[in-house]
N, C-alpha and C positions, 0 to 999 in steps of 0.2 A: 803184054796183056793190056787190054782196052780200059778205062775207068770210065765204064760208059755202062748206063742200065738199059739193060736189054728189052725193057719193053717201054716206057717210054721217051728214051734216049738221052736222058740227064747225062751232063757226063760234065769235064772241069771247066770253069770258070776264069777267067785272069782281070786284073785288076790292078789297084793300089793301094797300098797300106800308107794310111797319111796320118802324120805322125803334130804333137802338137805345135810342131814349130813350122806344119806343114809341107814337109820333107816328101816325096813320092818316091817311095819303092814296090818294085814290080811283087805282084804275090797272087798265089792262087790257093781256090776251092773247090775242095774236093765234093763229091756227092757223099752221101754216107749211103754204101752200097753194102750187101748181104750175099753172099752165096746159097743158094738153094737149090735145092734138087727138089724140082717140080714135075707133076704129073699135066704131061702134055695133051692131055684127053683121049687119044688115040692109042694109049697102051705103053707109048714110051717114057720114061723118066730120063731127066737130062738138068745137067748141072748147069744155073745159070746165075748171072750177076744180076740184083734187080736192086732197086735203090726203096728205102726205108716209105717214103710214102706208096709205092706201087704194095709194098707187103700190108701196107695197115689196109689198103684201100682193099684188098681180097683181089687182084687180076690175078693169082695163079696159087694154082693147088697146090700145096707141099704137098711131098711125099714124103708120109708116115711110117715111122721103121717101126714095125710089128716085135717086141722082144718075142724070141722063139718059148720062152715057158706060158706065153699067154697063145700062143697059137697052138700047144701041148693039151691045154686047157679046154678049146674049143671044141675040139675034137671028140 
């Protein structure tokens, strides 16, 4: 599995962690990524990795799971 967001392609980082004696060891950053299952505009919903700013920014519709007693209700 990719640690890569799927829509605008954040994905890991590498680096050095320097330490106070100025030591360099290898290290990396991750994205802080979400799973969602978004509505693709077209009808289909599909499970995807997207990273924490693309969610706040609004690029994709979640898909809202309806509890079945409030869809009982509308009816």
């Amino acid at each position: 599995m990719s640690r890569m967001c799927d829509i605008c392609g954040k994905g890991v980082m590498h680096g050095n962690k320097v330490s106070k004696s100025y030591n360099h060891t290898r290290r990396t950053w991750r994205p802080n990524l979400h799973t969602v299952k978004a509505d693709l505009g077209n009808g289909t919903v599909r499970t995807i990795k997207i990273c924490s700013r693309c969610l706040s920014a609004g690029f994709v519709n979640k898909k809202v799971r309806v509890p079945k007693a409030a869809e009982a209700k509308q009816d």
